[in-house]
C-alpha positions as CSV (number, residue, x, y, z in Angstrom):
1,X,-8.4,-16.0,16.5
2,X,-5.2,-16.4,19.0
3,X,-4.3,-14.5,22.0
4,X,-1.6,-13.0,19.2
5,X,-4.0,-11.0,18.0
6,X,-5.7,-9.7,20.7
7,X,-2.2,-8.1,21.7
8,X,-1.4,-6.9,18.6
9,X,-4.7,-5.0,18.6
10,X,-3.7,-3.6,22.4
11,X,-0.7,-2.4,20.7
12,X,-2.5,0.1,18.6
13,X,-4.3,0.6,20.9
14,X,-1.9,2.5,23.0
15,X,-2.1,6.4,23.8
16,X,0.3,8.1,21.0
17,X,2.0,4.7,20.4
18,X,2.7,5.7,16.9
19,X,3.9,3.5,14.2
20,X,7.9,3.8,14.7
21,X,7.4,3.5,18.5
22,X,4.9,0.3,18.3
23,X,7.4,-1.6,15.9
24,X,10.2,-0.4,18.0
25,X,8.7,-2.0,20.8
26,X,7.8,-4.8,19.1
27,X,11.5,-5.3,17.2
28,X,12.6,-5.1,21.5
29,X,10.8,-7.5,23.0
30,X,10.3,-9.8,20.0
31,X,6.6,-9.6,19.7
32,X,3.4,-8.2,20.6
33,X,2.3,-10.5,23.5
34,X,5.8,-10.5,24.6
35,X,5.5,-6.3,25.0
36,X,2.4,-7.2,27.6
37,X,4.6,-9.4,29.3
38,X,8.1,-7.0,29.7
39,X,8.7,-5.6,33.1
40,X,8.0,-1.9,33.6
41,X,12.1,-1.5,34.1
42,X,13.4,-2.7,31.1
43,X,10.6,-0.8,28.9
44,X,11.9,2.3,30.6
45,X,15.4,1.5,28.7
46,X,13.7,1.2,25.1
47,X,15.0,4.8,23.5
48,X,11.7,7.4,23.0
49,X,9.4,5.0,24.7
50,X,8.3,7.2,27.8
51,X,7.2,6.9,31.1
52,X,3.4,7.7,30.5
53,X,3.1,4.8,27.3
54,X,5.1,2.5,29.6
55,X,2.4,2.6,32.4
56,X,0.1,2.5,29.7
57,X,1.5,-1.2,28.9
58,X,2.0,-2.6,32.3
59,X,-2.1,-1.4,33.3
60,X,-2.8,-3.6,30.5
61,X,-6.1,-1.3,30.3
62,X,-6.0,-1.5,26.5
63,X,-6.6,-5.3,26.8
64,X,-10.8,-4.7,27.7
65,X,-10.7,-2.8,24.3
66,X,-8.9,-4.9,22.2
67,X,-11.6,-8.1,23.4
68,X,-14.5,-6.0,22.0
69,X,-12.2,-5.4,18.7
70,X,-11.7,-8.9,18.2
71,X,-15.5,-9.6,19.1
72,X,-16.0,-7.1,16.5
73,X,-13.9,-8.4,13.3
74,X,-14.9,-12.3,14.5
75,X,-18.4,-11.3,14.1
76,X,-18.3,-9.4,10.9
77,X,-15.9,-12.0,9.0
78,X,-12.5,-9.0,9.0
79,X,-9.2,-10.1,9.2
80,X,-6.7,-8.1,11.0
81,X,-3.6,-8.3,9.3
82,X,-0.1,-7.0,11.6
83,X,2.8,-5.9,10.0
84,X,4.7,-9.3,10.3
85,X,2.1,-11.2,8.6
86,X,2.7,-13.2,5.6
87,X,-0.6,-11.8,4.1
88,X,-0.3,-8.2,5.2
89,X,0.7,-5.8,1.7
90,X,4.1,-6.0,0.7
91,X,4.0,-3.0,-1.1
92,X,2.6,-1.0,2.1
93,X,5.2,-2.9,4.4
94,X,8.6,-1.3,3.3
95,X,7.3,2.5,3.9
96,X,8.6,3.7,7.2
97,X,5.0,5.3,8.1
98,X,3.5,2.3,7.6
99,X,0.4,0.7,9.5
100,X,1.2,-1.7,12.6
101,X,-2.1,-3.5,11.8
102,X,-4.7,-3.1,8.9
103,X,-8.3,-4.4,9.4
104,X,-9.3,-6.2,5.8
105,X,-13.0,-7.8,4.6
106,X,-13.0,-9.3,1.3
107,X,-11.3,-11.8,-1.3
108,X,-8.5,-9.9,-3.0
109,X,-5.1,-10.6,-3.0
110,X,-3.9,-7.5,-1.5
111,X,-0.3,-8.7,-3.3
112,X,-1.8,-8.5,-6.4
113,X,1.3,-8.6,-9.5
114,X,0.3,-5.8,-10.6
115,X,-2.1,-2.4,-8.3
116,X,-2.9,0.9,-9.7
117,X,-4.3,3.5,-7.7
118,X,-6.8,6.0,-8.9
119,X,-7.9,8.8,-7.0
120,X,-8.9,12.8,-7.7
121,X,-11.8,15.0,-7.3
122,X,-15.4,14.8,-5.5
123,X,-16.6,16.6,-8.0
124,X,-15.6,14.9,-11.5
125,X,-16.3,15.7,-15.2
126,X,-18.1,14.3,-17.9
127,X,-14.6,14.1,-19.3
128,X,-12.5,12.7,-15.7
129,X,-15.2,10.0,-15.9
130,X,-15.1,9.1,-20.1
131,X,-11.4,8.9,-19.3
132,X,-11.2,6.6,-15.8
133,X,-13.2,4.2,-16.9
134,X,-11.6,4.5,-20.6
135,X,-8.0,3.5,-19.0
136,X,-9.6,1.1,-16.4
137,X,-11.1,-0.7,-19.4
138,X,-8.0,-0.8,-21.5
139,X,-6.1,-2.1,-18.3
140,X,-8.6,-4.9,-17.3
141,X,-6.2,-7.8,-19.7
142,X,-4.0,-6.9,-17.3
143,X,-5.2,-8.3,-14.4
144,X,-4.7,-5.3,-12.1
145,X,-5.8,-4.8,-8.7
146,X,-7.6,-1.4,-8.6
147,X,-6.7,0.9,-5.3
148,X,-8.9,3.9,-4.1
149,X,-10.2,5.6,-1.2
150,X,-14.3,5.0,-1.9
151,X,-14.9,8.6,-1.7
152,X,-16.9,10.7,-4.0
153,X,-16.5,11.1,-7.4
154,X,-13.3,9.6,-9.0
155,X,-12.8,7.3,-5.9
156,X,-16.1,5.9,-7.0
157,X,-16.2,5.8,-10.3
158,X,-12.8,3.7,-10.7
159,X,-14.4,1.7,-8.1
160,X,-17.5,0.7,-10.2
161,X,-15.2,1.1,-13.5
162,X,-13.1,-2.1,-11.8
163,X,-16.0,-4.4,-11.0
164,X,-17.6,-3.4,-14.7
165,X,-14.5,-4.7,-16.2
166,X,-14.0,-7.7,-13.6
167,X,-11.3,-6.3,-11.9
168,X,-10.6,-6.5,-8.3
169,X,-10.9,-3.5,-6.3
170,X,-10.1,-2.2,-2.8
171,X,-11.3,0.9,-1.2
172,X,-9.1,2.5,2.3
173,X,-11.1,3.7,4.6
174,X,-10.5,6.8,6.8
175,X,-13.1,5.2,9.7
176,X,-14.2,2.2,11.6
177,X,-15.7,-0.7,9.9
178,X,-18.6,-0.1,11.9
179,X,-20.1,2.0,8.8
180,X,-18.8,3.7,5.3
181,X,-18.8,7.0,4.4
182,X,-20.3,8.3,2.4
183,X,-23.3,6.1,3.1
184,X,-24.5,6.6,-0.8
185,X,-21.5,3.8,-1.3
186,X,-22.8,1.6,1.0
187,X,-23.9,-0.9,-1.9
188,X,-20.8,-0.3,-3.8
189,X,-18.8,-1.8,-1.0
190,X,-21.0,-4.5,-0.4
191,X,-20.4,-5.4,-4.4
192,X,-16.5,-4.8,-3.7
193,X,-16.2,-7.8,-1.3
194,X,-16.7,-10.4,-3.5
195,X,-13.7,-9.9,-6.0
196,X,-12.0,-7.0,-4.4
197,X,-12.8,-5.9,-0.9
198,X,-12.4,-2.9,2.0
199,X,-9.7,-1.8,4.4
200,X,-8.8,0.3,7.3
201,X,-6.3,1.3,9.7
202,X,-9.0,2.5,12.5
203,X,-11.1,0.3,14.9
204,X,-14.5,0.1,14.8
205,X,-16.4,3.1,16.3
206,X,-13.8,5.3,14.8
207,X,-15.2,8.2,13.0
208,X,-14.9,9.6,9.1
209,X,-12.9,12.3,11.1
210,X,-11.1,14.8,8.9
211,X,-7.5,14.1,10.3
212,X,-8.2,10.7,9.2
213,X,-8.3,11.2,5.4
214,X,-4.5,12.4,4.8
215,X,-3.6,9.1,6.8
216,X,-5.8,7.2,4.7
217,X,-4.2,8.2,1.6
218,X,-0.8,7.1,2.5
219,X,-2.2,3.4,2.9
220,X,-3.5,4.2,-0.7
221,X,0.1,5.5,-2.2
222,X,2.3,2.7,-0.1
223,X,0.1,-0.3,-1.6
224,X,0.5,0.8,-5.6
225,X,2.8,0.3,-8.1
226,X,1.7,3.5,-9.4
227,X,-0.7,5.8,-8.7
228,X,-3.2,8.0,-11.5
229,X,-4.4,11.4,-10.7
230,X,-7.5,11.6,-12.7
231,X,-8.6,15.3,-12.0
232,X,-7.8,17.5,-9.2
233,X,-7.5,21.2,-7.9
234,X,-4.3,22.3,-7.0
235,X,-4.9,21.4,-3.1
236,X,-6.8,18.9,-1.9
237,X,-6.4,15.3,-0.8
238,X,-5.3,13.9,-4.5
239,X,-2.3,16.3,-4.4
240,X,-1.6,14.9,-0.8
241,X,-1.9,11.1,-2.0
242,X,0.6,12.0,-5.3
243,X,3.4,13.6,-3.2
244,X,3.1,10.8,-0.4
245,X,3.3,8.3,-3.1
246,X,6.1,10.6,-5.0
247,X,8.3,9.5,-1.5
248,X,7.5,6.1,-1.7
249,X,9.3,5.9,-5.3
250,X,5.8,5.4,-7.1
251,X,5.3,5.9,-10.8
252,X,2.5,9.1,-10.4
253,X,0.5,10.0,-13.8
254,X,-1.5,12.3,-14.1
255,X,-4.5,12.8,-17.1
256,X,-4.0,16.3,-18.7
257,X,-6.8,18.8,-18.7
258,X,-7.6,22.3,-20.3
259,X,-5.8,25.2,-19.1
260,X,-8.0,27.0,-16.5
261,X,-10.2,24.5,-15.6
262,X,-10.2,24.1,-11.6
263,X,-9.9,20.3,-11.4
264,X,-7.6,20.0,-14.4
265,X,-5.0,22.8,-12.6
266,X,-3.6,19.7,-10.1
267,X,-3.4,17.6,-12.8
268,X,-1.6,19.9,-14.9
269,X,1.1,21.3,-12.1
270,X,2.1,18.0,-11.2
271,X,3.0,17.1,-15.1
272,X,5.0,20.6,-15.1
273,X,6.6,20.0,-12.4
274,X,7.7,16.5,-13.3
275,X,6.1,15.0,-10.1
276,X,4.1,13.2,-12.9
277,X,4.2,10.9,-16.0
278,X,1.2,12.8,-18.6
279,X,-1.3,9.8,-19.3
280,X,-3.8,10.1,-22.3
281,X,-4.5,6.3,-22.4
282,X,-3.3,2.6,-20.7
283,X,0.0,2.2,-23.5
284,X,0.9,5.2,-21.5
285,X,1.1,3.2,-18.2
286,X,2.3,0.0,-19.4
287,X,5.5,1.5,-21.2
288,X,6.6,3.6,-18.4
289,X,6.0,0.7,-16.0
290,X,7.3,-1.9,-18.6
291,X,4.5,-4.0,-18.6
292,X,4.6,-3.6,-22.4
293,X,7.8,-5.9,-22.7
294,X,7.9,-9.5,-23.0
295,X,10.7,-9.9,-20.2
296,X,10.4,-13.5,-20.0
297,X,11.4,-13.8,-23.6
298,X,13.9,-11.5,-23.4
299,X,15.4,-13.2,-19.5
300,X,15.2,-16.8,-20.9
301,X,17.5,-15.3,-24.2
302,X,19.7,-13.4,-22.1
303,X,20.6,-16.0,-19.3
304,X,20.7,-19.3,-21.5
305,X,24.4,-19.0,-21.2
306,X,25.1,-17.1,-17.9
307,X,27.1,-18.1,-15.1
308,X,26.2,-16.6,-11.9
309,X,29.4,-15.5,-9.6
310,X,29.4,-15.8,-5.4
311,X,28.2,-12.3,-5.1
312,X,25.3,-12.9,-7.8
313,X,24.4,-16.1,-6.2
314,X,23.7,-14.9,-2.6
315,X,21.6,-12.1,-4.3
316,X,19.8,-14.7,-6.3
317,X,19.3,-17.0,-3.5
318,X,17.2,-14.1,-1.5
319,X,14.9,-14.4,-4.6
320,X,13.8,-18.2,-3.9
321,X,10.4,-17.9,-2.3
322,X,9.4,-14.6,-3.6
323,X,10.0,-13.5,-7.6
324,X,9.9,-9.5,-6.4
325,X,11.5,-8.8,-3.7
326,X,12.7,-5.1,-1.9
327,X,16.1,-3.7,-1.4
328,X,16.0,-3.6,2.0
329,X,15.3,-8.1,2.4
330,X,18.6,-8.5,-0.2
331,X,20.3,-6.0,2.0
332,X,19.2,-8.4,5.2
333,X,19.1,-12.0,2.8
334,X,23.5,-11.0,1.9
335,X,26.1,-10.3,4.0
336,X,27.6,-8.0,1.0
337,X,28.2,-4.2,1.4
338,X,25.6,-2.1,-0.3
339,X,27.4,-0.7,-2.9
340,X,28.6,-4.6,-3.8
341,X,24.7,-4.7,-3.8
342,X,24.1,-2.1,-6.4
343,X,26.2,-3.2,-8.8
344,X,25.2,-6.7,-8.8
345,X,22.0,-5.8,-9.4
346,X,23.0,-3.7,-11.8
347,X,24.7,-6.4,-13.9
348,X,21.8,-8.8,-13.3
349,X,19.5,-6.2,-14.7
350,X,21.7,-5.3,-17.7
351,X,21.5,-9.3,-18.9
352,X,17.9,-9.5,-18.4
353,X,17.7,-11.7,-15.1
354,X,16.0,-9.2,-12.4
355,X,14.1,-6.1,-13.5
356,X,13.4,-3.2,-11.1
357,X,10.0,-2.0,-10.4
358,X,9.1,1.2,-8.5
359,X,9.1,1.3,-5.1
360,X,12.9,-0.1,-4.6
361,X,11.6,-3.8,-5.5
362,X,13.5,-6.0,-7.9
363,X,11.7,-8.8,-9.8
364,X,13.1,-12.4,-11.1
365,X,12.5,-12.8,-14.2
């Protein structure tokens, strides 16, 4: 691997670094080598960048560490993946708390069309199991990437539930790749890498800490198109993952259980408080996320006699490498005022030429 990603490594590596104060550094000095290489004076002038992390950068201590990381992911066939990466989730890479650098082992395409997370209880039912592997089933012509944490119970069942059905599947970790926790998943994690695969925020002799977990469960929420909350008390860490992924602008579901059952009361709240869609089966999903319409058919009939104005074609023209793109790259890709923007887009959508998708991402259609 290059010298570029042995410094990108030292940058997470830094003492309370954080994610808005790595990216800021690395947004000043126009990469991550180039943060090793800035003089102690002008770091000092970055805003919230103090003295302390500054002498932390110029002892260039973190370097020693970051060898033995790369060592480490050379060795055991994981590619890191930094924030500016081509390859690194787009999904994941528009929320604000996102990751500086993910460590990933496996084979799927972590910009899948179309990812679902799953998550809820350690302890599931007979009847949270019938049903996740019921909706996994009925989702599996979709060609879905499956999201989860690979923790006990639901985590693991949609895991498994993916791979019956020949879907790919990715579990976050909350540690190092150095082991997985539990250990009884051990196996299932092995089977993950072939079709779907693991990842992690945390360097390897990092610990299945319980500070870790919340963090974990962002990655989960920011890489989804939606997320399903299979069966859950009312606190715990499937609650955390639906209101994280409530702020990224996710579709949350959540399956309905009987009043007064302990893993069913999360569930239940979150549909009563219209935090969450109520799913009974896969239609469910689809028509909420519109994967249940043709739009192809319905673009092609719209726009066979539709002239684009000079507003609609610099929108249009930030769509020509990627067919889903976010707000915030046709905000950078125009030089048009935001609420220009909005109703552009607005009129594009109305005739059936973008649609939008959760998260604040428009797809060509």
């Amino acid at each position: 691997m290059t010298n570029q990603k042995l410094y990108e490594i030292a940058l997470t590596l830094l003492p309370g670094i954080g994610y808005v104060n790595g990216k800021k550094l690395v947004a000043y000095c126009g990469g991550a080598e180039a943060v090793f290489r800035e003089k102690k004076k002008a770091l000092m002038q970055i805003n919230g960048i103090g003295e302390y992390t500054v002498n932390c950068i110029v002892s260039q201590k973190v370097i020693r560490r970051a060898e033995e990381e790369l060592n480490f992911v050379e060795k055991n066939d994981i590619k890191p993946l930094f924030y500016l990466d081509a390859d690194y989730p787009k999904r994941l890479q528009h929320c604000h708390d996102s990751p500086m650098l993910l460590y990933y082992k496996g084979n799927a395409d972590l910009n899948a069309t179309k990812a679902v997370g799953v998550v809820g209880t350690r302890n599931i039912t007979d009847y949270g199991r019938l049903m996740t592997e019921r909706i996994i089933e009925d989702l599996s012509s979709d060609n879905i990437l499956i999201i989860s944490g690979l923790a006990y119970g639901v985590d693991a069942v949609a895991h498994r539930a993916a791979l019956k059905y020949d879907l790919a599947t990715v579990g976050v970790l909350g540690h190092g790749m150095h082991t997985i926790y539990p250990a009884e998943n051990r196996k299932l994690s092995i089977n993950m890498l072939e079709k779907g695969g693991i990842l992690t925020e945390y360097v390897s002799g990092t610990q299945p800490d319980r500070e870790n977990f919340p963090q974990r469960n962002r990655v989960v929420a920011g890489m989804v198109d939606c997320l399903i909350v299979v069966e859950s008390a009312l606190k715990g860490g499937a609650m955390i993952t639906a209101d994280i992924a409530n702020s990224y602008d996710r579709e949350v579901f959540a399956l309905p259980g009987k009043i007064g059952d302990i893993y069913s009361e999360g569930c239940n709240q979150l549909i009563k408080n219209n935090k969450a869609n109520l799913v009974t089966n896969a239609t469910d999903i689809r028509y909420i996320m519109r994967w249940d319409v043709d739009t192809k058919v319905v673009a092609k009939q719209m726009r066979l006699f539709r002239d684009f104005s000079e507003d609609e074609k610099k929108v249009m023209d930030v769509f020509a490498k990627n067919n889903v793109v976010h707000l915030d790259d046709i905000i950078v890709g125009t030089d048009l005022s935001a609420s220009k923007i909005a109703s552009v887009l607005l009129s594009l959508e109305f005739d059936g030429v973008l649609t939008a998708l959760p998260g604040k991402r428009y797809q060509k259609l």
